[in-house]
C-alpha positions as CSV (number, residue, x, y, z in Angstrom):
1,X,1.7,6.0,73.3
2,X,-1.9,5.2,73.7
3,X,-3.2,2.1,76.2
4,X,-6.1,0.7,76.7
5,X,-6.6,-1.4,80.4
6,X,-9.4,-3.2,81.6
7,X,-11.5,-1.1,79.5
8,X,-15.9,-1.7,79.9
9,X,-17.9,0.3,78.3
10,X,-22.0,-0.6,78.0
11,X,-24.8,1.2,76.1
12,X,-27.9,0.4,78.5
13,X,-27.9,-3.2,79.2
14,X,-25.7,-4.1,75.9
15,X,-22.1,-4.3,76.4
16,X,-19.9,-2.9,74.0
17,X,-16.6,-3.5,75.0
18,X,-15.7,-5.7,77.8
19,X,-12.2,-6.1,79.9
20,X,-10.4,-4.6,76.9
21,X,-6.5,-4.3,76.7
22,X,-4.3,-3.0,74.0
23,X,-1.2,-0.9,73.3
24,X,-0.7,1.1,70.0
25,X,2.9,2.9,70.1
26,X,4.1,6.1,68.6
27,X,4.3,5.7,64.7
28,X,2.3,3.1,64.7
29,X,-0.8,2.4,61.5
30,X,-2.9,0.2,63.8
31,X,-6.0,-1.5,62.1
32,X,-8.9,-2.6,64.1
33,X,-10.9,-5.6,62.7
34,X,-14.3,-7.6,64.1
35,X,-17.2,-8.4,63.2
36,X,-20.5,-7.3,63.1
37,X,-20.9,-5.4,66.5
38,X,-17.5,-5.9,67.7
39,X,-16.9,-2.8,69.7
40,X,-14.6,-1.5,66.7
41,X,-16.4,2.3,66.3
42,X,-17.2,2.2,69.9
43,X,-13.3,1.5,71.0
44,X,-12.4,4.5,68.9
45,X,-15.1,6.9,70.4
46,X,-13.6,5.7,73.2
47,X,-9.8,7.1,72.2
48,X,-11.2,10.0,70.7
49,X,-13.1,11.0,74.2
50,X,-15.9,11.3,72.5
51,X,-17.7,8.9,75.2
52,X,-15.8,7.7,78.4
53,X,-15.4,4.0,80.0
54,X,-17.5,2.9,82.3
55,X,-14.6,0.8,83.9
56,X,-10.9,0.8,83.3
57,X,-8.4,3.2,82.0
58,X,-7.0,4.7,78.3
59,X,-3.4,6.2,78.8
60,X,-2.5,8.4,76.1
61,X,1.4,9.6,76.2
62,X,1.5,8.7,80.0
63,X,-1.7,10.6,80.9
64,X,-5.0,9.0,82.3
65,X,-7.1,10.1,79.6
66,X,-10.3,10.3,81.5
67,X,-9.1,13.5,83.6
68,X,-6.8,15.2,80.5
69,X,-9.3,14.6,77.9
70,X,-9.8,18.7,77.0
71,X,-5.7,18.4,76.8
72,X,-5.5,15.8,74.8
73,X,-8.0,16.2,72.3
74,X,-5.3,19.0,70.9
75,X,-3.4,15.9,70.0
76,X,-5.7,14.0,68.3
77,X,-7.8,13.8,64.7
78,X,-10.5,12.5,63.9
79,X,-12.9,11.4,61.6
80,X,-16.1,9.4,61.9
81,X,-17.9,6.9,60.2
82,X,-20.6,9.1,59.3
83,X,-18.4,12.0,58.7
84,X,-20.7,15.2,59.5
85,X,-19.9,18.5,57.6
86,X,-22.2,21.4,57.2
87,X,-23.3,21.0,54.0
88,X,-24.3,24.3,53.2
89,X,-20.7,25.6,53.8
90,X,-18.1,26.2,51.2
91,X,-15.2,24.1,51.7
92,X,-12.7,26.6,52.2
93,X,-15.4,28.3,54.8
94,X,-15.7,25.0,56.5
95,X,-12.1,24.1,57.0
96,X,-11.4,28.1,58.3
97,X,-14.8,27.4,60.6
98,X,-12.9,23.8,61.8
99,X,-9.6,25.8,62.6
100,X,-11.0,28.7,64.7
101,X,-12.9,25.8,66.8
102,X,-9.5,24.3,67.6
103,X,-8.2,27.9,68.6
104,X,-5.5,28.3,66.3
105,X,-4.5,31.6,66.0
106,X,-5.9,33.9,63.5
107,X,-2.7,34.2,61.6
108,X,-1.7,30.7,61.7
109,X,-5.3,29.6,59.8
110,X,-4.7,30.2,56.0
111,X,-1.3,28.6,56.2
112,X,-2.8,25.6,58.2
113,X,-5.7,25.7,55.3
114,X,-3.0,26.1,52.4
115,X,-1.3,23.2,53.5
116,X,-4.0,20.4,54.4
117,X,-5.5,21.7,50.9
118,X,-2.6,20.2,49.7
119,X,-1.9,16.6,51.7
120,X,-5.5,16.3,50.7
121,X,-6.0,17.6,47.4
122,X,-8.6,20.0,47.7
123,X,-7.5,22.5,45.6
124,X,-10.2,22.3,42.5
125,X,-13.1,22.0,45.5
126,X,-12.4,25.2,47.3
127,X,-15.3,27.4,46.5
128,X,-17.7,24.8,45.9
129,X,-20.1,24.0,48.6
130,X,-19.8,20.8,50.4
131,X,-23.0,19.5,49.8
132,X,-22.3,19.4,46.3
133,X,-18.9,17.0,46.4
134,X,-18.4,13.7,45.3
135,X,-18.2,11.1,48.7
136,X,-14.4,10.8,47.7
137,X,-14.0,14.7,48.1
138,X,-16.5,14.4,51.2
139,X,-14.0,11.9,52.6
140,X,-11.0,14.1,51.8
141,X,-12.5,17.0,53.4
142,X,-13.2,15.2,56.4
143,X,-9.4,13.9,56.4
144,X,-8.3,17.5,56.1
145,X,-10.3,18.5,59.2
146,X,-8.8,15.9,61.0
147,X,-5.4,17.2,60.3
148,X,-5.9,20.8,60.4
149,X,-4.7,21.4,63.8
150,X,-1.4,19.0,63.3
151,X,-2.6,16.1,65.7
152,X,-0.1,13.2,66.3
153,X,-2.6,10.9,66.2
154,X,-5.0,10.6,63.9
155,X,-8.2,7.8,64.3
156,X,-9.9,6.9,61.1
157,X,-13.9,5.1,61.3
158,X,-14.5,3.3,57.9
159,X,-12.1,5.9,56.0
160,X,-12.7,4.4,52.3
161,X,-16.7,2.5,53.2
162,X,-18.6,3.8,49.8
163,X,-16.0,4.9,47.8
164,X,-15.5,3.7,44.3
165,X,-11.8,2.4,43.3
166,X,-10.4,5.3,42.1
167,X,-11.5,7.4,45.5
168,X,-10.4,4.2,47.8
169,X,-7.3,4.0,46.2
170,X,-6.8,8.0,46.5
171,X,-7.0,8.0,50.5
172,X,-5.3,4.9,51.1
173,X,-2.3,6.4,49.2
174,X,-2.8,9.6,51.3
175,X,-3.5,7.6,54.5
176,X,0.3,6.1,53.7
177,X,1.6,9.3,53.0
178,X,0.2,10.5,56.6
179,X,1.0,7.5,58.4
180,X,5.3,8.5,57.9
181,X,4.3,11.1,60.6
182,X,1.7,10.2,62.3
183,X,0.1,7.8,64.7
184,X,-3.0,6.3,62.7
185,X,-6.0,4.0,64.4
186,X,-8.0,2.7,61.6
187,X,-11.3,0.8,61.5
188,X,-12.3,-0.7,58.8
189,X,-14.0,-4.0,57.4
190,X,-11.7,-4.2,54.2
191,X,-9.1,-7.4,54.9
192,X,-7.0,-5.9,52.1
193,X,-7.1,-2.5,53.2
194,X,-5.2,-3.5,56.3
195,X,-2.6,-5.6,54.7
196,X,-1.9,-2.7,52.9
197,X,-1.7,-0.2,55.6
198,X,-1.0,-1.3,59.1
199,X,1.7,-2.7,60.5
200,X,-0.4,-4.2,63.7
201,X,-4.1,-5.4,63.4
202,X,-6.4,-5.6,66.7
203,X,-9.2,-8.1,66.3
204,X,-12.4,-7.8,68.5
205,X,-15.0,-10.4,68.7
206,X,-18.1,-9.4,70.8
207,X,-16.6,-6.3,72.5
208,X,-13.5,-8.3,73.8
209,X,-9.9,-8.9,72.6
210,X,-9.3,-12.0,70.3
211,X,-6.3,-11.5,68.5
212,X,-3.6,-9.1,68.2
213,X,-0.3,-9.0,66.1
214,X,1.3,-8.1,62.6
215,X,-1.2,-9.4,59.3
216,X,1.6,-12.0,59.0
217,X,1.3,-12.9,62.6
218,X,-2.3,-13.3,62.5
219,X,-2.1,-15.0,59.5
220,X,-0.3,-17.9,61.1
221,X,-2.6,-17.9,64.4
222,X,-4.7,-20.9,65.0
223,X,-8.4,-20.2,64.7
224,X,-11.4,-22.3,65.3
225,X,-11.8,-22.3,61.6
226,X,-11.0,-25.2,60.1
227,X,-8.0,-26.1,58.0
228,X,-8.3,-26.1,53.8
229,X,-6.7,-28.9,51.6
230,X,-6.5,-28.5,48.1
231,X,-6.2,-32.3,46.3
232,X,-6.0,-32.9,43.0
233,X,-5.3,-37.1,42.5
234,X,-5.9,-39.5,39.2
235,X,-9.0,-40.4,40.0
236,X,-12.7,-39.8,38.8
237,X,-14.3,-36.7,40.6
238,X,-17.6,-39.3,42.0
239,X,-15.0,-41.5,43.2
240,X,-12.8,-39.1,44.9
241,X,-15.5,-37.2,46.5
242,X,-17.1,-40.7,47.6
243,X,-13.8,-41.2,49.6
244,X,-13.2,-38.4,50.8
245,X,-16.9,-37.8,52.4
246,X,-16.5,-40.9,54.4
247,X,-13.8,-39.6,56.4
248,X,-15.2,-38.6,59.8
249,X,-12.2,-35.2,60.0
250,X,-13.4,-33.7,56.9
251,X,-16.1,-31.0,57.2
252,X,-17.0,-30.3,53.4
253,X,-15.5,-31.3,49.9
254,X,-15.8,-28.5,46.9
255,X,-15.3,-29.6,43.6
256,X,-12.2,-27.2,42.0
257,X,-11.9,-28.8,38.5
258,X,-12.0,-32.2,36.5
259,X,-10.7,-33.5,33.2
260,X,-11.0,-37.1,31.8
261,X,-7.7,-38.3,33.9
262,X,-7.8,-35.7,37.3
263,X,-10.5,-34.4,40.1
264,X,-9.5,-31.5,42.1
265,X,-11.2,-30.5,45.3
266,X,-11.0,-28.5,47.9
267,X,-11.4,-30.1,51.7
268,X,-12.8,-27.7,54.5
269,X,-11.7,-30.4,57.9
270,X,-10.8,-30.2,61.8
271,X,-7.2,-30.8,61.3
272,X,-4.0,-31.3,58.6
273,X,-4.7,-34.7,57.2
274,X,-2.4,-34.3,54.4
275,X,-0.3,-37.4,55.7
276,X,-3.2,-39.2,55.8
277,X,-4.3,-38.9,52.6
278,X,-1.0,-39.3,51.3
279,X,-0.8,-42.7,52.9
280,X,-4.3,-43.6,51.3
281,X,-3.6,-42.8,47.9
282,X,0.0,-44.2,48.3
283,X,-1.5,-47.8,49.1
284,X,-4.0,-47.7,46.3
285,X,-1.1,-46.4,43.6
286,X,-3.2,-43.5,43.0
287,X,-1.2,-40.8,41.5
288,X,-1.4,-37.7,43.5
289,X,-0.7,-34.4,41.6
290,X,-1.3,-31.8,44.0
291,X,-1.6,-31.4,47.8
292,X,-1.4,-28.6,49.8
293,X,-2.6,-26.5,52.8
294,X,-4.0,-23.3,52.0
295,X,-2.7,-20.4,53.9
296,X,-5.1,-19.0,56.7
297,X,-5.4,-15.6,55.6
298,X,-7.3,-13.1,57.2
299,X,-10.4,-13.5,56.1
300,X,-10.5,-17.1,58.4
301,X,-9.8,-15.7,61.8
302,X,-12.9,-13.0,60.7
303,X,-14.7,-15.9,59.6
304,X,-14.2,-18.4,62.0
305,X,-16.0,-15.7,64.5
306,X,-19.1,-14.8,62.9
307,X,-20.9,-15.4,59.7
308,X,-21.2,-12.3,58.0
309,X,-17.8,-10.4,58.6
310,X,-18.0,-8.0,56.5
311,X,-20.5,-6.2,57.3
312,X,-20.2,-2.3,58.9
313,X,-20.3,-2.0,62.0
């Protein structure tokens, strides 16, 4: 449905998004992850038309998007990071306002208003004026507007950032609810938020493509992070750690736990030297009671390409 190809993009002399390819097909919840200046916001201005490549091309339903961008705006919602209402405007005024800009006809509007009211629960907020909302309401509203013209595809920029529980909790569940009918593009820098929604994730590191796939997919990808080993042996904690920091494989030892018979550690290394270690331990009868490779999750492939993952981008 939508396809991204070869796709450059620079803001000055910084590049944004470099050589970037990716298809997201109809019915899809795609999530895009990255860190810290990855391209992420920028790759959905992109889809949204708000700014055009420099190089390459974005398809959208067969159509070079570039020269049909007026067209297919009509199909699209959405809503950005910073999610800019007119504060002064009532909410019902705004989302009326937000209709007549996407030319829906006159009759048409309080149904359209009636019904995103209700996806979005809006109801007890009609008359009050948007500056006065709560962000979860603010974040609502800005969903409704995304939706009040019926797009079939619908890009999301941070949709829950700054939201307590409760509120995150409240749009996920309508981002679901939306995503049965809907083509959704979501950026976001919340691991679980993805695993929850999306059935494909897109990871971008430094503009560019670095992995792309189901979370259970990615979750089995090899990374340049290293592997973890949990341990947990009959042995004093000194003693285990003493051996285990000799070993030229092993990038860090964590202490887990101890007791007066068992140490438990964690091991940060290059490689899977469970076999290894198990052959040590073996020769020296020391009991082993626990020894397993941790599970990449999602968190490592973010990890593994930059420091501070989590930040917004």
């Amino acid at each position: 449905m939508i396809e991204l190809k070869n796709v450059h993009k620079k803001y000055g002399n910084r590049t944004a998004i470099k050589d970037l390819s990716f298809r997201i097909e109809e019915g899809e919840i795609l999530g895009v992850l990255g860190e810290n200046g990855a391209g992420k916001s920028t790759a959905l201005k992109l889809i949204a038309s708000v700014i055009q490549p420099d190089e390459g091309y974005i398809f959208m339903k067969g159509y070079n998007l570039s020269k049909n961008y007026i067209k297919m705006k009509q199909t699209i919602g959405y809503l950005a990071q910073n999610n800019p209402l007119y504060e002064e405007m009532l909410v019902y005024e705004f989302l009326k306002f937000v209709a007549n800009l996407h030319k829906i006809q006159k009759e048409y509007i309080p149904w359209k208003i009636k019904t995103v009211i209700k996806s979005c629960n809006l109801k007890t907020v009609l008359s009050q004026k948007i500056s006065t909302l709560s962000k979860g309401y603010k974040q609502r509203l800005g969903l409704a507007q995304a939706l009040i013209h019926e797009p079939e595809i619908l890009l999301l920029d941070e949709p829950t950032a700054g939201l307590d529980q409760l509120h995150m909790q409240g749009i996920q569940k309508l981002i679901k609810t939306i995503g049965k009918k809907k083509t959704i593009v979501i950026c976001t820098h919340r691991i679980a938020e993805i695993v929850s929604l999306c059935s494909k994730v897109v990871v971008l590191s430094r503009g560019q493509l670095f992995a792309s796939g189901t979370p259970d997919e990615l979750k089995r990808l090899k990374t340049p992070q290293e592997s973890r080993i949990v341990l947990e042996a009959k042995i004093g904690m000194s003693a285990l750690k003493n051996i285990m920091n000799k070993q030229k494989e092993i990038i860090r030892v964590d202490e887990l736990k101890k007791d007066d018979e068992y140490s438990k550690i964690k091991l940060s290394t290059y490689s899977d030297i469970r076999a290894w270690i198990w052959q040590y331990f073996s020769k020296r009868e020391i009991e082993i009671r626990e020894l397993l490779l941790e599970e990449t999750q999602l968190e490592d492939i973010l990890l593994s390409l930059n420091k501070d993952p989590y930040a917004n981008h």
